[in-house]
RODREN-955525 format. One record per residue (C-alpha): y, x, z; chain; residue in three letters. Coordinates in steps of 0.05 Angstrom, whole numbers. Each point is the difference from the previous one (the first is absolute). Layout:
<sites>
{Y:Y X:X Z:Z chain:A res:ala}
...
</sites>
This chain:
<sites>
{Y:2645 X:3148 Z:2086 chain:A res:unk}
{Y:-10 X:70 Z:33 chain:A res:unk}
{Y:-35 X:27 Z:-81 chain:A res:unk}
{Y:67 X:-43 Z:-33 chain:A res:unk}
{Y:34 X:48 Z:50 chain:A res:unk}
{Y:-39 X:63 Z:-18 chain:A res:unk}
{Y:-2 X:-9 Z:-77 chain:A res:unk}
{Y:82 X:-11 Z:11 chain:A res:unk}
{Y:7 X:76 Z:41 chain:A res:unk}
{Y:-44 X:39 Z:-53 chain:A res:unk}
{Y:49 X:-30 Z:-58 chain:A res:unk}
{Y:55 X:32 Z:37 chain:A res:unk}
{Y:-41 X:61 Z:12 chain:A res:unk}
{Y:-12 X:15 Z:-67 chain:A res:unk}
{Y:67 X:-12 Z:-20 chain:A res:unk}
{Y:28 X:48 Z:63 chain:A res:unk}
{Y:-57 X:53 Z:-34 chain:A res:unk}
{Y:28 X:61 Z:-30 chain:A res:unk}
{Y:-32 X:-5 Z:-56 chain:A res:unk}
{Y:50 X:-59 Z:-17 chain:A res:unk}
{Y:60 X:59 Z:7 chain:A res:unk}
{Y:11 X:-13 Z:-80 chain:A res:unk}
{Y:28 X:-74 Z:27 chain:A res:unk}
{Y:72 X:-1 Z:12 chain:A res:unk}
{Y:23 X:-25 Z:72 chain:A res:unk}
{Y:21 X:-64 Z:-39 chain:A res:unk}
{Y:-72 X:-8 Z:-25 chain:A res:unk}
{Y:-33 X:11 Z:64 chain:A res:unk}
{Y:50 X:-51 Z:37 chain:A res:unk}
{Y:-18 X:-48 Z:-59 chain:A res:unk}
{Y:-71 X:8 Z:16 chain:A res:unk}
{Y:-2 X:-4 Z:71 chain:A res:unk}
{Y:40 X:-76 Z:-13 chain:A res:unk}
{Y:-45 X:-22 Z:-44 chain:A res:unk}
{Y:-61 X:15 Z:57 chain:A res:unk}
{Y:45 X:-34 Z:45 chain:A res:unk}
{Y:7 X:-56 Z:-39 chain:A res:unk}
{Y:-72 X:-3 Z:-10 chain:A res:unk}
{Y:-8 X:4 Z:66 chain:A res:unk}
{Y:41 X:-59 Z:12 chain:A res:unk}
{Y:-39 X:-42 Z:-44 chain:A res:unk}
{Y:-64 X:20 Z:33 chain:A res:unk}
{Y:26 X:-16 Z:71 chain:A res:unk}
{Y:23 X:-66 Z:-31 chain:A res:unk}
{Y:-63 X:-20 Z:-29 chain:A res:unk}
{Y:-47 X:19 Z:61 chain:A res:unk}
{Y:56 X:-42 Z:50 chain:A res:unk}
{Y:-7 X:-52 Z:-54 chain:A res:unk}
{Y:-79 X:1 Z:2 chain:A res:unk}
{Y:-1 X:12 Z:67 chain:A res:unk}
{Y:56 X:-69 Z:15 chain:A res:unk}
{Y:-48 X:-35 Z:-51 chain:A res:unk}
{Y:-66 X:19 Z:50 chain:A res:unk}
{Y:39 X:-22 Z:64 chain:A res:unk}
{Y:27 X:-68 Z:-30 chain:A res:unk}
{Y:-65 X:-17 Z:-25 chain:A res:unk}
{Y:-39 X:19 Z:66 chain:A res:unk}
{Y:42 X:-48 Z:30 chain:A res:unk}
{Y:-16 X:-47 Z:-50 chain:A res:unk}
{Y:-73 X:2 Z:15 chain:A res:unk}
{Y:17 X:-3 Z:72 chain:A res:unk}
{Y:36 X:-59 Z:0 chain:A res:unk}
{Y:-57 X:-37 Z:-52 chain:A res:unk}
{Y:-48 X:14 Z:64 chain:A res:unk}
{Y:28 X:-39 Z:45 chain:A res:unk}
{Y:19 X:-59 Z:-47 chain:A res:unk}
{Y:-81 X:11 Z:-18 chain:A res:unk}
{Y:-13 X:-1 Z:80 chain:A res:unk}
{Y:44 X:-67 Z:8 chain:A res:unk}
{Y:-31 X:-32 Z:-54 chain:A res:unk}
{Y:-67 X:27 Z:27 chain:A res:unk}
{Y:20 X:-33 Z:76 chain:A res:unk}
{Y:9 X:-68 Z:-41 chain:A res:unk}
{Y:-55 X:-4 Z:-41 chain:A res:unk}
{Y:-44 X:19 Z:69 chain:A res:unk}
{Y:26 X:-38 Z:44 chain:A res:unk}
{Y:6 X:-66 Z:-30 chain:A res:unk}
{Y:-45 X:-52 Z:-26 chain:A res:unk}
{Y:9 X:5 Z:-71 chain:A res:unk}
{Y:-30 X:-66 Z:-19 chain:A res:unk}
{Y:40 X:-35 Z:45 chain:A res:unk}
{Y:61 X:21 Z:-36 chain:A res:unk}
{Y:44 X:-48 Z:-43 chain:A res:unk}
{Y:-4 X:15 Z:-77 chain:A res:unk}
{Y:72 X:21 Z:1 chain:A res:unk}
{Y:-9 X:49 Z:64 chain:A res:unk}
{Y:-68 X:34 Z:-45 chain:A res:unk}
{Y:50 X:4 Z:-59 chain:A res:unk}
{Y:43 X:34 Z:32 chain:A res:unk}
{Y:-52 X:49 Z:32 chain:A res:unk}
{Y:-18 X:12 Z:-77 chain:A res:unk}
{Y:54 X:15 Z:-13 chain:A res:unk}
{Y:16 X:50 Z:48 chain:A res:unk}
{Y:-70 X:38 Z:-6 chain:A res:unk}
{Y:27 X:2 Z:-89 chain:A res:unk}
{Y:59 X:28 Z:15 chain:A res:unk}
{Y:-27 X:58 Z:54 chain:A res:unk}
{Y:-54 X:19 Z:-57 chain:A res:unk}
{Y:54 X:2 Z:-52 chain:A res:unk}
{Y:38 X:51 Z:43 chain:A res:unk}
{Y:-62 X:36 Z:18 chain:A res:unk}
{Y:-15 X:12 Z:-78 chain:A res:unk}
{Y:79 X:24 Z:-12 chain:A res:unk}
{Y:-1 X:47 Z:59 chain:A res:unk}
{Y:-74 X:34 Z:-29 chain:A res:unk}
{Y:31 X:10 Z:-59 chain:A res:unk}
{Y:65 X:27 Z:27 chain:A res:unk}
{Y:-45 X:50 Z:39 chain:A res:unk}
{Y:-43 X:17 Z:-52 chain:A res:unk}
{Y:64 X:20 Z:-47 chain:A res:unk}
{Y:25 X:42 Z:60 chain:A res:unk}
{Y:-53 X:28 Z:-1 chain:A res:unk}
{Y:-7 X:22 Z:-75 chain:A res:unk}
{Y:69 X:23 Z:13 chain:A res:unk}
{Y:-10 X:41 Z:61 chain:A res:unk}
{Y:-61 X:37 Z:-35 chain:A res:unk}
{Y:41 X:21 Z:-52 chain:A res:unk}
{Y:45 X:38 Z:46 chain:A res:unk}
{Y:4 X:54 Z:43 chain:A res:unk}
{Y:4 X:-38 Z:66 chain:A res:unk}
{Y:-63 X:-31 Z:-1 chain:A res:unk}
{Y:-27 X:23 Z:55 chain:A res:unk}
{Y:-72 X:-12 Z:41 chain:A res:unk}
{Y:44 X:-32 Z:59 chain:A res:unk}
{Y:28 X:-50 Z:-61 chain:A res:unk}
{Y:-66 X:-4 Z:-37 chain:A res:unk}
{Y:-24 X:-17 Z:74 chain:A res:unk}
{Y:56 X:-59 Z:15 chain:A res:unk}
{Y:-15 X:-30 Z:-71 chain:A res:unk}
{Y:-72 X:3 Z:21 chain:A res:unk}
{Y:15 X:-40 Z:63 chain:A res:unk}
{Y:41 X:-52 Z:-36 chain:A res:unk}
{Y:-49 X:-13 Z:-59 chain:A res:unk}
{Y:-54 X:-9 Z:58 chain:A res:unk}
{Y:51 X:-56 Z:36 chain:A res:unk}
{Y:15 X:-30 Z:-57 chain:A res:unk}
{Y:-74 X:-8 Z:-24 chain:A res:unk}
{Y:-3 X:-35 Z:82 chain:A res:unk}
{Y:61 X:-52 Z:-21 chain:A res:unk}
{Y:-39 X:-12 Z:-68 chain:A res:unk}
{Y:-63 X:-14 Z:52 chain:A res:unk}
{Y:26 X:-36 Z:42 chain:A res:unk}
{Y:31 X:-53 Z:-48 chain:A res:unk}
{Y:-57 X:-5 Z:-31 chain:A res:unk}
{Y:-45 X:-14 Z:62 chain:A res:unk}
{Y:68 X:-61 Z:16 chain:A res:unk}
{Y:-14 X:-26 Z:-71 chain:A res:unk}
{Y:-65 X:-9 Z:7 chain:A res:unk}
{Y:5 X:-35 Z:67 chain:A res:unk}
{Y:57 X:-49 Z:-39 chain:A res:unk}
{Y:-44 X:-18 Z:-49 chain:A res:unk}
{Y:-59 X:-13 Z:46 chain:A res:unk}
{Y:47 X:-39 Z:31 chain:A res:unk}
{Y:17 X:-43 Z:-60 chain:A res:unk}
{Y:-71 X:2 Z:-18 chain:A res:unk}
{Y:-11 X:-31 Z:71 chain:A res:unk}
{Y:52 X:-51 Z:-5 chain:A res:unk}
{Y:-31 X:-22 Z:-72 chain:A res:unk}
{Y:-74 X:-3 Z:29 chain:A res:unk}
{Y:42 X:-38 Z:57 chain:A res:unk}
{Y:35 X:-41 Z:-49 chain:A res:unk}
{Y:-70 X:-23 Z:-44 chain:A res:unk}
{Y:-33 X:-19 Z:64 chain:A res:unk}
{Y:59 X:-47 Z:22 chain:A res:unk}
{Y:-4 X:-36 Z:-70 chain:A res:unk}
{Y:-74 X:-5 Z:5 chain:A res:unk}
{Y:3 X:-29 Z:66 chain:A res:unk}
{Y:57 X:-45 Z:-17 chain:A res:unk}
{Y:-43 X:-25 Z:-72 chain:A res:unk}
{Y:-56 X:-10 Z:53 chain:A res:unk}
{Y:40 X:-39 Z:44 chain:A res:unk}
{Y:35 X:-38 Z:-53 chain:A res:unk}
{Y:-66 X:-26 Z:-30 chain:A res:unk}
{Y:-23 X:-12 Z:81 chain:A res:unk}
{Y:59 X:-41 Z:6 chain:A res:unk}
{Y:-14 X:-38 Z:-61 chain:A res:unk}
{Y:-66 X:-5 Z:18 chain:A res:unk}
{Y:21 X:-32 Z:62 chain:A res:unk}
{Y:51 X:-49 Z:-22 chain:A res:unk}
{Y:-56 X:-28 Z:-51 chain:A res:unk}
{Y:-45 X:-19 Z:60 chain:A res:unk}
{Y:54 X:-19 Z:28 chain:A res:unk}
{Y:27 X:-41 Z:-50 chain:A res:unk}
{Y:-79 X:-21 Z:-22 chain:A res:unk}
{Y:-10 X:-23 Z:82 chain:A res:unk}
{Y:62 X:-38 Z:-2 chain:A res:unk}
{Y:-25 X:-35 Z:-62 chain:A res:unk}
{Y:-67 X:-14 Z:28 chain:A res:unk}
{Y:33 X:-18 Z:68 chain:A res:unk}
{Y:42 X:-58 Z:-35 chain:A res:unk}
{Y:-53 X:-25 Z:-42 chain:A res:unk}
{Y:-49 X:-2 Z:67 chain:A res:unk}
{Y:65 X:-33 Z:40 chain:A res:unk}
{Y:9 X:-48 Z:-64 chain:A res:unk}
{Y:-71 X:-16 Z:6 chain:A res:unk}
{Y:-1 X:-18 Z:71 chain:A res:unk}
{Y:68 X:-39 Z:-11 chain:A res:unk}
{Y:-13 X:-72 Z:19 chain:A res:unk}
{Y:51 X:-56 Z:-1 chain:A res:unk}
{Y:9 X:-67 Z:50 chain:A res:unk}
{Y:45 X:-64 Z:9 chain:A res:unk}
{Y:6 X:-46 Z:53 chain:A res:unk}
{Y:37 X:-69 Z:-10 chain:A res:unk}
{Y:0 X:-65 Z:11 chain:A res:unk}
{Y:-24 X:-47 Z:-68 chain:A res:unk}
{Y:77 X:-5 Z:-7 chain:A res:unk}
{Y:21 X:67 Z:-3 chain:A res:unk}
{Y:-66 X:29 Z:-36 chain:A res:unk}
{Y:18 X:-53 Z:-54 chain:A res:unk}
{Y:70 X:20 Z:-8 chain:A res:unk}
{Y:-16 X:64 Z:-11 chain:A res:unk}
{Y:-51 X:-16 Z:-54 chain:A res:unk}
{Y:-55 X:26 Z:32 chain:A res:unk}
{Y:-35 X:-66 Z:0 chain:A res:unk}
{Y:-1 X:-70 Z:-33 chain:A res:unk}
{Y:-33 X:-60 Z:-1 chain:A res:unk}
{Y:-39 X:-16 Z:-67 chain:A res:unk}
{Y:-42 X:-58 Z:-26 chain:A res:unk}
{Y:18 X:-84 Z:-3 chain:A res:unk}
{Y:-4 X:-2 Z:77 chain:A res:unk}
{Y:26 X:63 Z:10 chain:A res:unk}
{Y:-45 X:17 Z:52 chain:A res:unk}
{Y:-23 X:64 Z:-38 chain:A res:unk}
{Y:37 X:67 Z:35 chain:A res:unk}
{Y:8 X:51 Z:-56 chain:A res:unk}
{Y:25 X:77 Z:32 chain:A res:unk}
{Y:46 X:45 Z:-38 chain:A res:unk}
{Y:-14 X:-27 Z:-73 chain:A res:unk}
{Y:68 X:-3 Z:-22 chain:A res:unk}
{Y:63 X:46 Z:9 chain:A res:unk}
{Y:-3 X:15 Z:81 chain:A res:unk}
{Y:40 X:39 Z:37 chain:A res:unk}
{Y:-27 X:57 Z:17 chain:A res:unk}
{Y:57 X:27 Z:44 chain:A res:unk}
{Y:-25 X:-57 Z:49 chain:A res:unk}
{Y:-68 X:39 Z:17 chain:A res:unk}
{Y:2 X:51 Z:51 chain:A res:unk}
{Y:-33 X:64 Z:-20 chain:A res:unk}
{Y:-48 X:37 Z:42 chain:A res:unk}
{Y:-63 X:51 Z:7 chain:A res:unk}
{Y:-63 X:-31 Z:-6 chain:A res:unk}
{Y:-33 X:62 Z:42 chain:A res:unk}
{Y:45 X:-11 Z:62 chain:A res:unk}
{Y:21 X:-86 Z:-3 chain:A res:unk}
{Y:-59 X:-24 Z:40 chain:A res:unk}
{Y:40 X:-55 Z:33 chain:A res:unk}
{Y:61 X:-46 Z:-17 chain:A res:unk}
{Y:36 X:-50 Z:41 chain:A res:unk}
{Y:7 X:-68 Z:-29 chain:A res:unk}
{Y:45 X:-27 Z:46 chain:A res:unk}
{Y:-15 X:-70 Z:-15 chain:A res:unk}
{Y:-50 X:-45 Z:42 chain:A res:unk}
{Y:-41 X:-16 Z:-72 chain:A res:unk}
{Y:-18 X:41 Z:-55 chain:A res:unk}
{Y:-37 X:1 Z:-56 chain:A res:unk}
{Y:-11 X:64 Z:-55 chain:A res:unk}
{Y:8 X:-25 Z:-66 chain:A res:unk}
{Y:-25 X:56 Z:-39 chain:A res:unk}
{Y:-73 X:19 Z:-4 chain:A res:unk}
{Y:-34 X:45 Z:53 chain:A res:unk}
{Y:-70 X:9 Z:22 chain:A res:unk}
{Y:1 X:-43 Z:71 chain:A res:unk}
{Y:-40 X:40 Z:26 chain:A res:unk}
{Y:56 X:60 Z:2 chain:A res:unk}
{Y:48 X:-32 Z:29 chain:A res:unk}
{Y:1 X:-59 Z:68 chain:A res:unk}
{Y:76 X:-25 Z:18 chain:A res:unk}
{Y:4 X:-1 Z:74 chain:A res:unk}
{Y:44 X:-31 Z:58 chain:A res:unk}
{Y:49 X:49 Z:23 chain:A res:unk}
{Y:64 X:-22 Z:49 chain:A res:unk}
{Y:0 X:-67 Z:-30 chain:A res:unk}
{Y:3 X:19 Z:-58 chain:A res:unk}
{Y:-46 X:23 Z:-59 chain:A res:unk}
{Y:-16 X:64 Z:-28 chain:A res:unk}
{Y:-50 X:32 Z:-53 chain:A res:unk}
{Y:-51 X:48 Z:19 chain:A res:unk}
{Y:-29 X:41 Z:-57 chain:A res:unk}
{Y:-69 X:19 Z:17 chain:A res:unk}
{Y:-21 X:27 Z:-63 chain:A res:unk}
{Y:53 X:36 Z:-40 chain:A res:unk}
{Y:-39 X:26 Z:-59 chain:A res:unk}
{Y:-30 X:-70 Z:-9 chain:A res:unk}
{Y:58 X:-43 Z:13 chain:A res:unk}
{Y:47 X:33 Z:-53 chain:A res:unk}
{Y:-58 X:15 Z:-57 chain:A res:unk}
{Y:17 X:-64 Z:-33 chain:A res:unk}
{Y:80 X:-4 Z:11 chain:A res:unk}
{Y:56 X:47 Z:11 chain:A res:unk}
{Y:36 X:-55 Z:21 chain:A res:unk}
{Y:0 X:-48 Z:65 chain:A res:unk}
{Y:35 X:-71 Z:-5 chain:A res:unk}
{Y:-4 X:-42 Z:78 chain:A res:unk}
{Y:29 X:-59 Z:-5 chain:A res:unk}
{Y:23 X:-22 Z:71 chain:A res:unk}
{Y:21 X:-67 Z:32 chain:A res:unk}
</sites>
């Protein structure tokens, strides 16, 4: 400003010098307006470079602490606890503070061209562009170092993300794993419970005959045939050969009908009344699954 200010005094100098005395009065007023006007212009430009400096500086200023908030965020919270929308959004953010970090170097750096170019370029400007190049390059730093810890975080999160589909594919095939035995122990637990399923009646002659569990055969029908023809099944009552070690008769006489080792089995008093003892389960049912007493 002061040499703008200088080179605008020696114009008027030389046109005050005496060696202008051929100029006319007219010509030297006509000069002197024409270094005023020039003069003008100058001022105008340097107040214009000089606004431009100042609006920018605050530009920069403001883009710190918009970097420092963002910078507070990113620190402070747990990134890969975050909801996908929330990290968008941080994105987001972080692109559009590196887009105006970009404009305002290049807005700088054309001030700058600029400002060399004139005569107010001075080491105390040369000195402030200095200053904001170096905080700028800090913003650019800084984003970068909050980028980085984003996409660490989203690297995180997918690392996260593989281990909770391994561990569910793991316990999906556990599971299945699982039911199968489960499915293969039920199996095996009917077939044993179907194999130690054991069947027995108790009637008089009467009733065993009218359910067709027995009939009398041959020319003096004196011949008992058991469950030859189409019983009735719903008659039996159905029990576990592993626990039925005992069955009351109630009757005074009995007799078993079917055929079972006699040694497994005795048919005792009890109360009055009469009741079968199995002695021998294994052997007393490894002939028949079914028990027919006939009682008087």
């Amino acid at each position: 400003m002061k040499q703008i200010k200088f080179f605008v005094i020696a114009l008027i100098a030389m046109a005050l010098m005496p060696g202008c005395n051929s100029k006319t009065d007219t010509d030297r007023g006509k000069d002197i307006d024409s270094v005023n006007t020039e003069l003008q212009d100058a001022l105008e430009v340097a107040d214009a470079e000089k606004d431009s400096l100042l609006a920018l500086m605050n530009e920069i200023n403001q883009g710190m602490l918009q970097i420092k908030q963002m910078q507070d965020i990113v620190t402070v919270q747990d990134l890969s606890q975050e909801t996908p929308d929330r990290k968008q959004q941080l994105r987001a953010d972080m692109d559009a503070i590196q887009k105006a970090i970009s404009e305002r170097q290049k807005k700088l750096a054309d001030l700058e061209r600029r400002l060399s170019q004139s005569d107010s370029y001075t080491k105390e400007l040369k000195s402030t562009i200095d200053g904001l190049k170096a905080q700028l390059a800090t913003q650019q730093s800084i984003i970068d170092d909050l980028n980085q810890r984003l996409a660490a975080a989203h690297a995180e999160i997918e690392s996260l993300n593989t281990q909770v589909d391994s561990l569910t594919s793991v316990n999906k095939a556990e599971r299945e794993q699982k039911n199968a035995a489960q499915e293969e122990n039920a199996r095996l637990t009917e077939d044993v419970n179907e194999l130690n399923t054991c069947y027995y009646a108790i009637g008089t002659e009467k009733e065993l005959k009218e359910h067709r569990i027995i009939e009398k055969k041959g020319l003096l029908r004196n011949k008992t045939k058991i469950m030859e023809g189409d019983y009735e099944k719903n008659y039996f009552t159905k029990a576990d050969k592993r626990v039925l070690n005992e069955i009351d008769l109630h009757s005074k006489k009995a007799e078993v009908l079917t055929k079972h080792p006699k040694d497994s089995y005795t048919i005792v008093e009890a109360g009055g009344t009469q009741k079968l003892v199995i002695s021998n389960s294994k052997r007393f049912w490894e002939q028949n699954n079914f028990l027919v007493v006939k009682i008087n």
